[in-house]
N, C-alpha and C positions, 0 to 999 in steps of 0.2 A: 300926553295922555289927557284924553278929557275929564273934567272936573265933574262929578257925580256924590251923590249923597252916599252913597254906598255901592263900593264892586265886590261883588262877594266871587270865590271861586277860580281870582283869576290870576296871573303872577304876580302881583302885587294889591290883595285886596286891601283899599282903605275907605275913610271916612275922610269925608271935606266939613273941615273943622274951620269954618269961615270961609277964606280966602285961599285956605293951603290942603293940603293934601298930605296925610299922616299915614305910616305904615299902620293899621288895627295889628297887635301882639294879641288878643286875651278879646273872650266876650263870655256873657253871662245868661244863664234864663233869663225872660221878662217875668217880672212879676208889678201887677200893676201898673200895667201898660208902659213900664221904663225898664231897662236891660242896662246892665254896667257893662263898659270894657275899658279894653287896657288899652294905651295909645302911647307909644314911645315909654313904657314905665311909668304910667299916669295913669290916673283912673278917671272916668268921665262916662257920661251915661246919652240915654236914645232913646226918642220913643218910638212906637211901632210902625211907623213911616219910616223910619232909619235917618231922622233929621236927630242933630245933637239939642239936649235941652239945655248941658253944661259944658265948657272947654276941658279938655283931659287936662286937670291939673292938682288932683287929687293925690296923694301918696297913698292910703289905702279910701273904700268906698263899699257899704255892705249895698245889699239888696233894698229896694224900695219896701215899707211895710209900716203901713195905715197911715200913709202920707209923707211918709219920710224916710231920708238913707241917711246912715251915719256916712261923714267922712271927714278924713284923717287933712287938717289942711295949716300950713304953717305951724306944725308942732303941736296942734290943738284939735281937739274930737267934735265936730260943731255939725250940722242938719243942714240937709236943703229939700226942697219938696215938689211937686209935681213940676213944676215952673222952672226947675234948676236957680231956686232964687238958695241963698245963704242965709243960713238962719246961726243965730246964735248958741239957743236955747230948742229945747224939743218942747212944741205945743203942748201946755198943757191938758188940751184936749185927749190928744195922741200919746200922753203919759197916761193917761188913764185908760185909753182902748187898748195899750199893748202891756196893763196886766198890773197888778200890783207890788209886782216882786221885780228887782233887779240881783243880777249873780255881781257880786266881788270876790277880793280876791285878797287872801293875806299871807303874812309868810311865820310858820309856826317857829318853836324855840330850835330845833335844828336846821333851820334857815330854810324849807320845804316850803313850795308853796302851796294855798289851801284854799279852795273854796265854797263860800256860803252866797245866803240872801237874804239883803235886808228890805224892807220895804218902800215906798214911796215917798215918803219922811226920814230914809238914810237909817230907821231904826232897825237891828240883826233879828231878822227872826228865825235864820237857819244858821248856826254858829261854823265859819270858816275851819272843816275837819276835816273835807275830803279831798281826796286825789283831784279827784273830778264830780261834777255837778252837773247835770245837763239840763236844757230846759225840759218844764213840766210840760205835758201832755195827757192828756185824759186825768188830769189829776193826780199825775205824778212824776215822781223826777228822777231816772234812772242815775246814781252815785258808784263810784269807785273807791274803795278802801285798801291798804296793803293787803295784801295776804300774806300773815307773820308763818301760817305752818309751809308756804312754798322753799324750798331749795334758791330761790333767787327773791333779792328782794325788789325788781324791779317789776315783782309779778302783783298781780291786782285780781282783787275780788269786788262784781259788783251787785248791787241793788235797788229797792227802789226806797221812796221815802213822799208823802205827802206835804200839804202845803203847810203844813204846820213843823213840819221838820222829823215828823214821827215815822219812823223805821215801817214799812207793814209790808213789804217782804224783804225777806234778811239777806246779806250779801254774799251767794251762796253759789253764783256763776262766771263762768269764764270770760264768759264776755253776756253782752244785754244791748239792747237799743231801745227807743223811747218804742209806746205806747202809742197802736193804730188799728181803727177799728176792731177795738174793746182788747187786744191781746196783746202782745210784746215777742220779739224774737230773740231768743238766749242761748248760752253754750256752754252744756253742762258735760261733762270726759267730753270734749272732744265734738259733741255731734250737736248740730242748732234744732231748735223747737220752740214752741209757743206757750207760753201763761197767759193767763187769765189774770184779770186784778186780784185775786185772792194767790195770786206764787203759784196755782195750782196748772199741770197740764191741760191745751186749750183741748189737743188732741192725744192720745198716744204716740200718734208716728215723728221720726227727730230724722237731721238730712245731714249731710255731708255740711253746704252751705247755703242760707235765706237771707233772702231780702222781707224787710216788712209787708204785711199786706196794705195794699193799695186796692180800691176799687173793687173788693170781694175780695182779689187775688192776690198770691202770693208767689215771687218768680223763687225755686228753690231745684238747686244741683243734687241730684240723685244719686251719688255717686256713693259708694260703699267706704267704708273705715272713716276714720277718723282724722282733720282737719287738722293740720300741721302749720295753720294759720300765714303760711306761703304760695296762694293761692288756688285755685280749685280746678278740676280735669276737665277737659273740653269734651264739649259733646254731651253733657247730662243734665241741661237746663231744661225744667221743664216747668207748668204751673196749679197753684191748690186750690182747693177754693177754701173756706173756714172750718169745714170736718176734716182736710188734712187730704183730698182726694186729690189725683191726678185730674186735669181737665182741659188742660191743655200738653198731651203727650210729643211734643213734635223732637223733646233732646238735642235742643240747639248748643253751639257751642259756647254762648252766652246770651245771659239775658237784665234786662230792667223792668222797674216796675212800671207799673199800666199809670197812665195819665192822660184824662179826657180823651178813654174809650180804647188809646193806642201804647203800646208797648216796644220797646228798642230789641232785636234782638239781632246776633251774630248768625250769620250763615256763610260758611267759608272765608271766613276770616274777614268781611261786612257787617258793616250794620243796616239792620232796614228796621220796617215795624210790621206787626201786629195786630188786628183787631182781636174782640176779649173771641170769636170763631177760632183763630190760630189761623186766621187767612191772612198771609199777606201780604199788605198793602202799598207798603213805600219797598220798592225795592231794595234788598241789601247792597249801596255801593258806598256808603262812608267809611272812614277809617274812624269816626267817633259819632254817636247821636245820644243828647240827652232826652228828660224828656217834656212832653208838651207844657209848653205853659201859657195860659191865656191864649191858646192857634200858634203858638209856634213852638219851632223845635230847636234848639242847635246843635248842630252838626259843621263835620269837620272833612275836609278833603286835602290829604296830602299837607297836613298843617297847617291851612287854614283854615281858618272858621268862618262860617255865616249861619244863618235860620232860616227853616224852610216852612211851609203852612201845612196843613194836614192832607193836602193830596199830592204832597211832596215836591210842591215847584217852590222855585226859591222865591226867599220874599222880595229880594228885588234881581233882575237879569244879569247875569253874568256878563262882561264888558270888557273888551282888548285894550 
């Protein structure tokens, strides 16, 4: 087999990681013009030519974000950056672009573990109490706490909480997710719906199951009763725009959210996409597609993976 930077889609897609030729297991969006994957149980990254920046030899590896990815390398949590160069320490530059707050983690007097955030100088200014702690967004940071009046105690009630650590809506839903264009998606008996930063309803209307809004829109299952949190019935995706309206009625059998312009959606048990018309565009033939990030996509054929561009040809040819 000939040696190539990348064969996507074909019985054996891999990456020519020097001199040799490596099975790709695992790949990731691009963000920032580098894309992680997995290579033999490794982690190692690419930029959007599909040349490697780093050798896969990473045990874990996040995503690129304002110049740098964490990865996990000889027992130790260390940076590298657009260059795939190794870095020690995280630029102090780039500790200040990505925020003042970092989340830890500690383990309370019944041995539970708990997490807060301290700031930038390691000082606590959110005290390590909750279940869960998610990053802030829009100014806040959606929290999990027990719920002492449930029948099980492995149940959780959540809410949200400011950068100052002050409670300002109380933990009062089934489930929540962060903060996007100005509202939040939550799950109160049973059925998802939207607040506003004041806890208050964004809309009256609440769904079966949503995803956040993206790009105006909101991908949410229409489906009647109440979410048994074991997944949701085919056939009643459909999308909202911020008054809570139908606007894209097509009742796929599933859906994602809109990303630079395009949306993943199921059609006979496929995935293609969507423009914000409901025209679409990339044919439904993957068995997985995320969504666009920086012009590409990735998507999956018969367990593998590759990325294709927005008029749906692959980013590099398919190859015997």
């Amino acid at each position: 087999m000939k040696l190539l930077r990348i064969l996507l889609f074909v019985l054996t897609p891999a990456f020519a990681w020097g001199t040799e030729e490596i099975l790709m297991a695992g790949a990731f969006e691009f963000n920032e013009g580098v894309a992680t994957v997995i290579v033999n149980g490794k982690y190692g990254y690419i930029n959007t030519r599909g040349v490697p920046i780093t050798p896969a030899i990473y045990t874990l590896g996040s995503g690129m974000r304002d110049g740098v990815a964490t990865v996990l390398y000889e027992n130790e949590y260390r940076y590298i950056d657009h260059n795939g160069t190794l870095l020690n320490d995280k630029p102090a530059s780039v500790a200040r672009t990505q925020g003042a707050l970092e989340r830890f983690e500690e383990t309370d007097a019944q041995g539970y573990p708990r997490q807060g955030y301290k700031d930038k100088d390691g000082n606590i200014v959110i005290e390590a109490r909750y279940e869960y702690l998610d990053s802030f967004s829009e100014g806040l940071a959606m929290f999990a706490i027990q719920d002492n009046t449930a029948p099980q105690a492995s149940e959780r009630l959540f809410g949200y909480l400011d950068l100052a650590g002050n409670v300002t809506i109380p933990a009062s839903f089934q489930g929540a997710w962060g903060f996007s264009e100005g509202v939040a998606n939550v799950v109160g008996d049973g059925r998802h719906y939207f607040i506003n930063h004041n806890g208050e309803r964004a809309f009256p209307r609440d769904f079966y199951f949503a995803y956040s809004f993206s790009e105006g829109l909101a991908a949410v299952n229409l489906a009647l009763g109440k979410n048994p949190y074991g997944g949701t019935p085919p056939g009643s995706w459909s999308f909202i725009d911020h008054k809570g309206d139908v606007v894209i009625a097509a009742f796929y059998e599933q859906a994602g959210s809109f990303s630079e312009g395009l949306a993943p959606v199921m059609l006979g048990g496929k995935w293609g996409f969507i423009n914000k018309q409901g025209e679409l565009v990339i044919p439904a033939r993957f068995n997985y597609a995320g969504p666009f990030s920086e012009g590409f996509a990735l998507v999956s054929i018969d367990g593998k993976r590759g990325y294709i561009d927005r008029l749906g040809n692959y980013l590099w040819e398919p190859s015997e």
